[in-house]
C-alpha positions as a Markdown table, in Angstrom:
| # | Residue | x | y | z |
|---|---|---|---|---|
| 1 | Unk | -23.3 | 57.1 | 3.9 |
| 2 | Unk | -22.2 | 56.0 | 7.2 |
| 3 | Unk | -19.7 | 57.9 | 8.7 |
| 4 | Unk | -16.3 | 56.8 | 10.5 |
| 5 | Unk | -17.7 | 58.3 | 13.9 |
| 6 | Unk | -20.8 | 56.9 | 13.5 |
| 7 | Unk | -18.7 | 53.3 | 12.1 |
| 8 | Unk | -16.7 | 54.0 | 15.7 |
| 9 | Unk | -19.7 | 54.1 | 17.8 |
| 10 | Unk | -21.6 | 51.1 | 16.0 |
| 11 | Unk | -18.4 | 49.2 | 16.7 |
| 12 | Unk | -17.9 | 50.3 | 20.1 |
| 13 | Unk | -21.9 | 49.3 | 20.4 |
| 14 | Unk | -21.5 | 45.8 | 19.5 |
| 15 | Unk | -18.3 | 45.1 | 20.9 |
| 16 | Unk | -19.5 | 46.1 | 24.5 |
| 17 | Unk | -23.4 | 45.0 | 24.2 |
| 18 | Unk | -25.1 | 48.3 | 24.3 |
| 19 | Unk | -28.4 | 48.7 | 24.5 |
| 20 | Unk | -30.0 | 51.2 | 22.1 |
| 21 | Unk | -30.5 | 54.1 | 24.2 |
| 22 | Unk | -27.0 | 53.8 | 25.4 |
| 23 | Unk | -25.4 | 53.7 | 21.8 |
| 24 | Unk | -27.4 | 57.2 | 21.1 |
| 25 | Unk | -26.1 | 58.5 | 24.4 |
| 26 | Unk | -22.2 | 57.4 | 23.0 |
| 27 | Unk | -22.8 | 58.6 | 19.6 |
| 28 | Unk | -23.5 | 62.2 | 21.4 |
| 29 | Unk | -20.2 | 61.8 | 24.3 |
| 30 | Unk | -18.1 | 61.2 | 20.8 |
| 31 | Unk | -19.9 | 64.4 | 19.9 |
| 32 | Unk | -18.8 | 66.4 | 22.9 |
| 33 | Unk | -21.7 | 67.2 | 24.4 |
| 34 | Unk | -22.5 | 67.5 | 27.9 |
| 35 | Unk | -25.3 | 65.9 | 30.1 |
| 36 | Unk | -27.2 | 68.6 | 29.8 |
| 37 | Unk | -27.5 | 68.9 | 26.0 |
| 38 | Unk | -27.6 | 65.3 | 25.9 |
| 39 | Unk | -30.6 | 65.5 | 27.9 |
| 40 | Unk | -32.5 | 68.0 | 25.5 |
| 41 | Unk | -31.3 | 65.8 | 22.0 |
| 42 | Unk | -33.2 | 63.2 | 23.3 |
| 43 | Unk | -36.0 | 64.5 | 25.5 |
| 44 | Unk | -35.0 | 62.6 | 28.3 |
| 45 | Unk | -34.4 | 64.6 | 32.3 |
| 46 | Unk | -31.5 | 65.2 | 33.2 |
| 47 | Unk | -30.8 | 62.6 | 35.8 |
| 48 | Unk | -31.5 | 59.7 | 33.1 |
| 49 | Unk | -29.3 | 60.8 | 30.8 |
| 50 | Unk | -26.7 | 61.2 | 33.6 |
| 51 | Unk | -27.8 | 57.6 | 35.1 |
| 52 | Unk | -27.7 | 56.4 | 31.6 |
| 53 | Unk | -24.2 | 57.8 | 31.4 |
| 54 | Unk | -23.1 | 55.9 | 34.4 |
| 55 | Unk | -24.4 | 52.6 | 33.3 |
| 56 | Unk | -22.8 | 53.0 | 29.9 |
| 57 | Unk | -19.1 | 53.6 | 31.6 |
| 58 | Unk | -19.7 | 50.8 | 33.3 |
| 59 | Unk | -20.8 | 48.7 | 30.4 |
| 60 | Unk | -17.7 | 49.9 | 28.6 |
| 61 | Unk | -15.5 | 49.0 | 31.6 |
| 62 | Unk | -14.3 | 53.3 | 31.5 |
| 63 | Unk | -14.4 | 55.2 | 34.1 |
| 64 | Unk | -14.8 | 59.0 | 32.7 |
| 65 | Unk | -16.0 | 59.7 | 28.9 |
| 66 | Unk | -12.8 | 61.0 | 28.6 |
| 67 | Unk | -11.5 | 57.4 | 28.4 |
| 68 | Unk | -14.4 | 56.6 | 26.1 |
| 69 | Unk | -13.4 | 59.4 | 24.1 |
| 70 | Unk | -9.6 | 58.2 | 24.0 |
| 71 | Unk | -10.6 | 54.8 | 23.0 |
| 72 | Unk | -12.9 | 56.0 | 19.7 |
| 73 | Unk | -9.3 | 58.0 | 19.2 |
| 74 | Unk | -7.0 | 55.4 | 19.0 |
| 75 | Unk | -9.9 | 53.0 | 17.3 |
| 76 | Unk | -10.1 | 56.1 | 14.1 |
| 77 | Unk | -6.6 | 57.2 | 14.0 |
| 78 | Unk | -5.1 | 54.2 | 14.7 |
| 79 | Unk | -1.4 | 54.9 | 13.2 |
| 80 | Unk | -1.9 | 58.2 | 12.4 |
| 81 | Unk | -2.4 | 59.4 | 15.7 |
| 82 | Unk | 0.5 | 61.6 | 16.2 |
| 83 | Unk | 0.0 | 62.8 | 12.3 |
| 84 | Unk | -3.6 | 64.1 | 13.7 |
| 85 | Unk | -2.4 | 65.8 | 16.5 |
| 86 | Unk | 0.2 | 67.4 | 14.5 |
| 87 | Unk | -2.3 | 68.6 | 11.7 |
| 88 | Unk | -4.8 | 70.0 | 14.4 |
| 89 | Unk | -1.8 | 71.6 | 16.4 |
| 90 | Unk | -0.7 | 73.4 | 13.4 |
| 91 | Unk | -4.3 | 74.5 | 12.3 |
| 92 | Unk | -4.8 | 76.1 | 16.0 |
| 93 | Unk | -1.6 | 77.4 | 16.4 |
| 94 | Unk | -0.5 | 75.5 | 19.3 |
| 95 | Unk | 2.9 | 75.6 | 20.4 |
| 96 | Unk | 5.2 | 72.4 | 20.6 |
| 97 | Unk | 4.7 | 71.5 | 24.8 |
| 98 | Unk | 0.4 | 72.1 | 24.1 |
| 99 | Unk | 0.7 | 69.6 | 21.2 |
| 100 | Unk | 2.1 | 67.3 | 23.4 |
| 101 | Unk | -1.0 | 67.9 | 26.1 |
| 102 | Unk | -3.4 | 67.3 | 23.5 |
| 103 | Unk | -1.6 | 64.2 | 22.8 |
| 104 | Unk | -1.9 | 63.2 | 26.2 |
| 105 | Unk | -5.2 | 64.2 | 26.5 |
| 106 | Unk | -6.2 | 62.3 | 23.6 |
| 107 | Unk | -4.5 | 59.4 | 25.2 |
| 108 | Unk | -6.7 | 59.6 | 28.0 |
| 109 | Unk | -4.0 | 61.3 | 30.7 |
| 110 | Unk | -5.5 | 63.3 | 33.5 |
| 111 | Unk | -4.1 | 66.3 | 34.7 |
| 112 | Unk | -1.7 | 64.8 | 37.1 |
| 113 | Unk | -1.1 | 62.1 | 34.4 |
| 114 | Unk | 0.7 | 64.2 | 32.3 |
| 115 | Unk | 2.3 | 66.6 | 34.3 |
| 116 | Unk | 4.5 | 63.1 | 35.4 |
| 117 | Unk | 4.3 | 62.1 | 32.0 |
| 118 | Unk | 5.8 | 65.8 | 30.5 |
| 119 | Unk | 7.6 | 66.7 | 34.1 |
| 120 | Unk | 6.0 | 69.6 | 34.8 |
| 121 | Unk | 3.3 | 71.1 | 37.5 |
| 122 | Unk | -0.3 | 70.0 | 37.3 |
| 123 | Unk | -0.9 | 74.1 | 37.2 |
| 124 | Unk | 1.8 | 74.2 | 34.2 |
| 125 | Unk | -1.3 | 71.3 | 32.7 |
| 126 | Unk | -4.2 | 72.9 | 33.3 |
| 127 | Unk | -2.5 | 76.4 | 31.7 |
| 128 | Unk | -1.9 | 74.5 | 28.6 |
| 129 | Unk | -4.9 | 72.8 | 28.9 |
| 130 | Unk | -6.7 | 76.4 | 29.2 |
| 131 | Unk | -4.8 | 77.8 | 25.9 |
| 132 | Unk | -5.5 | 74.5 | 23.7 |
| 133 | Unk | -9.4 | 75.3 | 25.0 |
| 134 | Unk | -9.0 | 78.8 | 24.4 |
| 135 | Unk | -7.1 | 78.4 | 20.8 |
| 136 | Unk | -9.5 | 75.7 | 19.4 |
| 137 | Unk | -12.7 | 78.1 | 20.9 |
| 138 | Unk | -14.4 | 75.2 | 23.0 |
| 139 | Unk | -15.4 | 75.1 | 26.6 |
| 140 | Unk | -13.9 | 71.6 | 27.6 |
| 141 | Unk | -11.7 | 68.5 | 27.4 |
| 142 | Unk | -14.6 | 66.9 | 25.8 |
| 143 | Unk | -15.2 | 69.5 | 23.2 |
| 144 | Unk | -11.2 | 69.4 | 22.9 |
| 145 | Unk | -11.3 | 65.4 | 22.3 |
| 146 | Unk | -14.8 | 65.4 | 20.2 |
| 147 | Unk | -12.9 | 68.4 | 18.1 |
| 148 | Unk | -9.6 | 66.2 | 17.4 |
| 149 | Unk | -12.0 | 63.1 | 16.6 |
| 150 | Unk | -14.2 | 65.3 | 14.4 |
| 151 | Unk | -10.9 | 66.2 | 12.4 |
| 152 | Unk | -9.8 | 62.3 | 12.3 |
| 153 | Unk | -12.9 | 61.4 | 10.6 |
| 154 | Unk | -12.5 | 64.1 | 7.9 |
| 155 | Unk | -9.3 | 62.7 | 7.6 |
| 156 | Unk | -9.9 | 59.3 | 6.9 |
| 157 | Unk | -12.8 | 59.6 | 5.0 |
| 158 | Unk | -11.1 | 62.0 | 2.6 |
| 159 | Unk | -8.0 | 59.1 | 2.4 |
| 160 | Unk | -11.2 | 56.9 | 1.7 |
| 161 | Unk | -12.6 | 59.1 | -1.9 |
């Protein structure tokens, strides 16, 4: 069975022309995992994966895989995007202002993004941005935003049975 993530990277694939070793490396970002353990899952050095990176943001026409991460987002949740972020925001606890980071986050904001978008300080950010990390036990954005999409999926694949 194919699964929504992996339907979201095949789909992101062929709508930007990726080449094969590329489409592995998204199907990994989408997973949240860093250059380095991206490196090791396929047995390639470092600085390919992290050249390989580069080329595929540029292919995608993103510049951070926070952006390619927002993008497989909106592509799996689609409507229900605020539904999500409210179904993971109550199953980590998060208070009311670090649900509406994470939705921000999964929108792609940086830092100083949504401190402009949410008036408040870019330190006010990153210290919600440290709690949602801190709450949903991961070590970065990307965990956070691989995390959320990892919930999506469930999500629609149990509206799917």
């Amino acid at each position: 069975m194919i699964t929504s993530l992996s339907f979201i990277s095949l789909s992101i694939a062929e709508e930007f022309t990726l080449t094969p070793r590329q489409s592995e490396i998204l199907e990994l970002i989408l997973k949240g995992y860093s250059n380095g353990t991206i490196s090791s899952q396929l047995g390639i050095a470092y600085n390919t994966a992290k050249n390989t990176i580069s080329n595929l943001k540029l292919r995608v026409r993103m510049k951070t895989r926070y952006e390619i991460l927002s993008y497989a987002f909106r592509l799996l949740a689609g409507d229900r995007a605020e539904q999500s972020i409210s179904y993971i925001s109550e199953k980590f606890a998060l208070s009311p202002r670090e649900s509406e980071v994470l939705l921000c986050l999964m929108d792609g904001d940086e830092v100083e993004a949504i401190g402009k978008r949410l008036y408040i300080s870019d330190e006010t950010v990153n210290g919600h941005i440290s709690q949602i990390l801190q709450k949903m036990i991961v070590a970065s954005r990307a965990q956070v935003m691989s995390t959320v999409l990892q919930f999506v999926q469930t999500q629609v694949e149990t509206e799917k049975s």
